[in-house]
C-alpha positions, 0 to 999 in steps of 0.5 A: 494513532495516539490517543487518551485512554479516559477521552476514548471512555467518554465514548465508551467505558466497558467495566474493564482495566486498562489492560484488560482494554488494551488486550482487547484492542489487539484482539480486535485488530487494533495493535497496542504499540505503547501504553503510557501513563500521562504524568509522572508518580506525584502526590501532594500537588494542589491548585492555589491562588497567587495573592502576591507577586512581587519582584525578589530583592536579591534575584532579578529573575524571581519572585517572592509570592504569596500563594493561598492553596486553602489552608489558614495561612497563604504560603511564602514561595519563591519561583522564577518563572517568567509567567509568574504574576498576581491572581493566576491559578497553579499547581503547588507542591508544599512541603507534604508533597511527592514529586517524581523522581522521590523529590520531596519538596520542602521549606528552604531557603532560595536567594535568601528567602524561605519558601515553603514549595515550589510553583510547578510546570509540567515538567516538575510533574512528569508532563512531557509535550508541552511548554515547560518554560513556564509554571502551569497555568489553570483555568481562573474558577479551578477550585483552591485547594483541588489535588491537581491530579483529580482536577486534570485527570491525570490518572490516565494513559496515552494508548498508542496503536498501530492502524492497518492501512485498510482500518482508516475509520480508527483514525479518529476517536470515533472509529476506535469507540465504534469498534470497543463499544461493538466488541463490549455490546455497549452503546456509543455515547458520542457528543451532541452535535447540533446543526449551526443556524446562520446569523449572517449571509456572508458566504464563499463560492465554490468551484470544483475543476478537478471533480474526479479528485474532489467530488465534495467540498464546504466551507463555512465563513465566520465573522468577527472571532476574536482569535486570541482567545486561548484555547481551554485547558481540556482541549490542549490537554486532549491535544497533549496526550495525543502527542500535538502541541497546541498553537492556536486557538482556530488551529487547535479546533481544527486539530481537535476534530481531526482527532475527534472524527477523524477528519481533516478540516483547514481555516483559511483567513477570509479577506485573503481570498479573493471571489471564492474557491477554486479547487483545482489542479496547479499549473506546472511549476506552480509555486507556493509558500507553505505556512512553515515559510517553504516555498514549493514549486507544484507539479501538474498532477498536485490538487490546490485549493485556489481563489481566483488568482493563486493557489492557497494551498495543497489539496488536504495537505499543507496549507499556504502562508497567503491564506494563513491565520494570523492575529490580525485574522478576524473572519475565517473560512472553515474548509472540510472537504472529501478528496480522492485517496489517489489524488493525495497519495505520494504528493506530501512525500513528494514535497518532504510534507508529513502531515496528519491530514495527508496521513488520512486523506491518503488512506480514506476518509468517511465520504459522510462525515463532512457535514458533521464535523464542519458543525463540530468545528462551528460549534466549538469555534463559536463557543471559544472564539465568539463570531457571527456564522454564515451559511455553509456552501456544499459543492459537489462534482458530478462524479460520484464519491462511491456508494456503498458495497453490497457483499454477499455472505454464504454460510459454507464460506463462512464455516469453511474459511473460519472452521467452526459453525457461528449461529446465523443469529450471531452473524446477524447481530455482528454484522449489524452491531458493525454498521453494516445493513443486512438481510437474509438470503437463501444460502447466507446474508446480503451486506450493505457496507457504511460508509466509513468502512469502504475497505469492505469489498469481498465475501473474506472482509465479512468473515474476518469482521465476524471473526475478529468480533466473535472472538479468535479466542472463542473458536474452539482448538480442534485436533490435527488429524493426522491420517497417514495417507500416502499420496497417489504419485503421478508419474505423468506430473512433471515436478517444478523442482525438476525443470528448477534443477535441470536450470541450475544444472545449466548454470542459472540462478533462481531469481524472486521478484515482486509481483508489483511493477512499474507501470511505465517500463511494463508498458514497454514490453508489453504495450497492448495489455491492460494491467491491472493497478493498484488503488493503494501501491507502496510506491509509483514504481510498484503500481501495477500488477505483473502481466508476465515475469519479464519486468522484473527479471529485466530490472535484476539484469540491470541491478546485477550489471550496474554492480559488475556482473555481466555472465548473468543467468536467471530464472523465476516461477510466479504468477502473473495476473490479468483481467479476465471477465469470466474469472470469479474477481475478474482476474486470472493468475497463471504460473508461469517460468520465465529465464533471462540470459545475458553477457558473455557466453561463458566466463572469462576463461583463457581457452574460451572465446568471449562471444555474447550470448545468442538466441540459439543458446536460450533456445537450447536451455528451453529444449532442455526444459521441454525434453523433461516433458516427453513432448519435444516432438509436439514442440514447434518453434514458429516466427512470432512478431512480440512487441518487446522482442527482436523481429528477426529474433522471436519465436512463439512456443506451439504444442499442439497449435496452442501458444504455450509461451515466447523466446527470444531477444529484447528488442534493442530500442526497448534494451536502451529505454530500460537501460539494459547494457548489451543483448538480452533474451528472454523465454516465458512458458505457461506452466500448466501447459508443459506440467503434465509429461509424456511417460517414457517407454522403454524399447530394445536397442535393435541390433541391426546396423543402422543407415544415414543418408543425408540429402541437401534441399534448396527451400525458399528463405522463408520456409521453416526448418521446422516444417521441412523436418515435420514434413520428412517424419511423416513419411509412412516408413516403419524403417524411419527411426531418425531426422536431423538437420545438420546444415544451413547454407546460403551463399555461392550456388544457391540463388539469392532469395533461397537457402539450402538445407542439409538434412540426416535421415537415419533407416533401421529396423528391429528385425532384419538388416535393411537392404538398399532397395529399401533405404532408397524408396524411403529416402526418395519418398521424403524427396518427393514429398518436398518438391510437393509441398515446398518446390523444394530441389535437390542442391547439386 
């Protein structure tokens, strides 16, 4: 945002420098990226009369003048300005006079001719962004004589800032004001804006289809302006040192209020509309031709302005050649409207259009401010155009714009958050000095936001306003206390470092992806979860918040095999984020670890087969994981149907009978819609369940010989290993040290529908050797207690 430095003082003028103001602005929140002075080092320039002009005798592109500047005589210049005609007032430098650059401008002799100085354009005095082809051109009553310098008020700065996407009120003058006057306890001294009285019926209706994205609009017909006036002077110099150029009249008003205000405003030519406005969204394919004559197809989710039969232009964006100002224009229609940030967001991009008003519509505009400025830009329309005003036409939709934000402000948040004790009397008058509505509670203060400041939502937006207006500088410095203590280890705690180690150990990479995702491919894997989405994304593809790791990991797999890397391994820690009503925002965060594998088994090694990677091999990294945990025993790995995961391939993660977490292979419809080229799988762990470890104990090597016998079951299909082991450990045998299976069979002697399974039992004591009696009771009571539970038989 660009602005003058002595058109923000008409508003406000605190008895500072302006570098004293522009720390101050910084301090604020309000970054000062530049300060510039307007006009080149001049001095000497005065406003003169051409008496004179007549066409040079020697020089068909000049001209001798006689230029009165107030003294005895007139003075002789010679200029070739194509502008240059009798009874114009301009800027001359005689022969006295400094111009920039240390150009002294002097008698001598052009095209013959002696000139006693030069007629002056912007550029002669250091004027930059505006037409410099000509000489300046002053109002007819500027005063003879005048130092130009005093009469364009040229001892002044174009202040540029950069605006935080959450402050869009400092998108205009009068949010900037707002916030020097509160930091100066000044009052603001805004313009005099009086409502408009109509003197004809003539009016426009107003249609609102689309009323999630625009629930209000107005438009004001004008009638018989003459809009070739020029536009004053003040204005273009406003415009100027804003960094926009003048070129119209109707235009330029519209731009001086978006400045001014901070909202956007359009004209439309009146008797290029036909029964009245429509706002609307465009038919797929819709086309337009824009004022700058290119032309557009619109897509369907595109907000228009509209008549009855087209579209006139793109909603708060670009306006259309159809409906443009032109000399002929005689009537006009003032558009000021409030649309939805949503609603304008990414579509000027979309379109290759950078525009002012998108730029504020995308961030928000005041939802208050539209009956103001359409009187402002009525006023100063009929003050330098003329014309007959109408009526203004208000619609608003049936859904609401937003109310207000009440917030409550507790004074032990405040204290804790800021380090230091504000009297509650000084919170109250800032709150207040802000705009904001309060009152006293028990344990802090209620906030009612205004209306221009809509990024206020949480209890943190209040303390950083009082912050920032208190003053950062004026929190006093307070020592580091810098205790020794040691910290209590627990060795119960499992560090995240050591599982982050153990997976690089294993040929894994650590992978950091953003918490922002694409909605659409988050969808995929996860399409019975709601995310939560943001309202002001940096991008469609970066518009929701992650519900697990995988998205990421996934897009890196693709970004890594797209570039040749096909032995891919990868790991990350992060949150995930999801809805959660009993949560204090109503959303939860987990930290989760999450690994994707994918390719080749091993790289490329001539005595290695180059097999792919399989759902044993991610199974066995997590095993590895979760034996630092102490708790492998507790682990069990059970089919699970996971709507991204293969069905044959997939297996919730249980401790205890809770889902701590999912492993297995991406479902190959999903690998294809995400452009993953061959097999993917994937494993996530709910960190807070496998943090905390089983603390090892030590025990003696028993020096007794052990004993294995191995016994072969037939089992239904579908009967989990895992239960067939559970089973075999719960044996009540002291002698029992050991439970292993080493076999899985189906084929030829087993019928189909069944499997069989070997399994290893392994026998020892501490105390004595074991004697075979024993060893066989043990293994036949792990037999018995098969056949009970799985009708499982000894395989012959």
């Amino acid at each position: 945002m660009k602005f003058s430095e002595l058109w923000l003082r008409e508003w406000v003028n605190p008895p500072i420098d302006s570098d004293a103001l522009v720390a101050q602005m910084t301090m604020n929140g309000l970054t000062v990226d530049s300060v510039a002075p307007v006009a080149g080092r001049f001095t000497g320039v005065v406003i003169g009369h051409v008496i004179e002009c007549q066409a040079h005798p020697n020089a068909y592109t000049s001209w001798v003048t006689k230029v009165d500047i107030g003294l005895e005589r007139c003075l002789d210049i010679v200029c070739n300005a194509h502008n240059c005609r009798p009874e114009m007032r301009v800027a001359v430098a005689t022969i006295s006079s400094l111009l920039p650059g240390t150009y002294n401008s002097k008698t001598a002799r052009l095209c013959s001719e002696l000139s006693d100085g030069i007629l002056c354009s912007f550029s002669d005095l250091g004027i930059s962004g505006d037409d410099h082809s000509g000489i300046i051109e002053l109002p007819t009553d500027a005063p003879i004589g005048q130092d130009i310098r005093s009469y364009l008020q040229l001892d002044d700065h174009t202040i540029n800032i950069s605006v935080t996407p959450n402050r869009a009120d400092c998108l205009g003058l009068l949010g900037i004001a707002r916030d020097v006057a509160v930091r100066n306890r000044m009052t603001l001294v805004q313009p005099v804006i009086e409502t408009v009285m109509p003197v004809i019926g003539d009016s426009l209706p107003i249609r609102i289809e689309a009323g999630d994205a625009c629930p209000h609009y107005m438009c004001r017909v004008i009638n018989s302006i003459n809009v070739s006036a020029k536009t004053p002077l003040w204005m273009k110099e406003k415009l100027r040192r804003c960094g926009l150029r003048s070129v119209g009249s109707v235009v330029d008003i519209t731009k001086y209020v978006l400045l001014e205000l901070g909202q956007p405003m359009h004209a439309f030519d009146r008797h290029r509309i036909e029964a009245g406005i429509v706002v609307r969204y465009a038919t797929p394919d819709e086309p337009l031709t824009l004022l700058d004559g290119s032309k557009v197809k619109l897509s369907s989710d595109t907000l228009v302005i509209a008549d009855r039969g087209k579209a006139l232009a793109i909603a708060g964006i670009f306006g259309g050649a159809a409906s443009g100002i032109s000399p002929t224009t005689r009537d006009v229609v003032l558009e000021c409207a409030f649309f939805q940030p949503w609603a304008i967001t990414g579509r000027a991009r979309r379109y290759g259009l950078n525009t002012d008003a998108a730029h504020r519509y995308e961030r928000g505009v005041d939802p208050e401010l539209q009956s103001r400025a359409m009187e402002r830009a009525t006023t100063l329309l009929l003050s330098i155009c003329g014309g007959q005003p109408g009526p203004i036409t208000n619609a608003v939709s049936k859904i609401d714009s937003g109310h207000p934000t009440t917030i409550q402000l507790r004074r032990k948040k405040l204290k804790r958050l800021m380090g230091h004790i504000i009297p509650d009397e000084d919170v109250s008058d800032i709150l207040t000095r802000l705009g904001f509505q309060i009152s006293g509670t028990e344990d802090g203060w209620q906030a009612l936001a205004p209306s221009w400041r809509f990024d206020m939502a949480i209890e943190e937006d209040l303390i950083g306003e009082v912050a920032r207006v208190y003053g950062y500088d004026a929190i006093p410095n307070v020592p580091v206390r810098a205790d020794l203590i040691i910290p209590l280890y627990r060795e119960s705690a499992l560090p995240l470092s050591r599982v982050k180690t153990l997976l690089v150990d294993r040929g894994y990479q650590e992978a950091i992806t953003y918490s922002f995702v694409d909605p659409t491919k988050q969808a995929l894997l996860h399409p019975q979860q709601e995310p939560l989405v943001l309202i002001s994304p940096i991008s469609r593809d970066m518009s929701a918040m992650r519900l697990s790791l995988w998205t990421g990991l996934l897009n890196a797999v693709v970004y890594n095999q797209k570039r040749q890397q096909h032995h891919i391994r990868l790991f990350e820690s992060g949150l995930r984020f999801m809805s959660d009503s009993m949560a204090d925002l109503k959303i939860s965060q987990d930290l989760m670890l999450a690994g994707v594998i994918a390719g080749p088994r091993f790289n490329e090694h001539w005595d290695q087969v180059r097999d792919s990677v399989d759902f044993y091999d991610v199974k066995g990294d997590l095993e590895a994981i979760l034996e630092l945990t102490g708790k492998l025993d507790d682990i069990e790995f059970r089919a699970h149907k996971h709507p991204a995961l293969h069905p044959g391939q997939s297996a919730a993660i249980y401790l205890e009978h809770e889902i701590i977490g999912f492993v297995g292979m991406i479902h190959p419809d999903i690998e294809e819609k995400l452009s993953v080229n061959g097999r993917a799988l994937v494993f996530e762990l709910l960190w807070e369940k496998i943090s905390k470890r089983n603390i090892p104990k030590a025990n003696a090597i028993s020096r007794f010989p052990a004993n294995r016998r191995d016994i072969s079951v037939i089992v239904a299909d579908d009967c989990p290993a895992a239960d067939i082991i559970a089973e075999c450990k719960k044996i009540s045998s002291n002698h029992l040290v050991g439970v292993n299976l080493f076999d899985v069979y189906w084929g030829r002697g087993v019928s189909k529908g069944f499997k069989s399974l070997a399994i290893s039992l392994i026998l020892q004591d501490t105390t004595r050797t074991l004697e075979e009696e024993e060893i066989a009771a043990t293994v036949a009571s792990c037999i018995t207690a098969l056949k009970q539970r799985f009708h499982a038989s000894l395989r012959d």
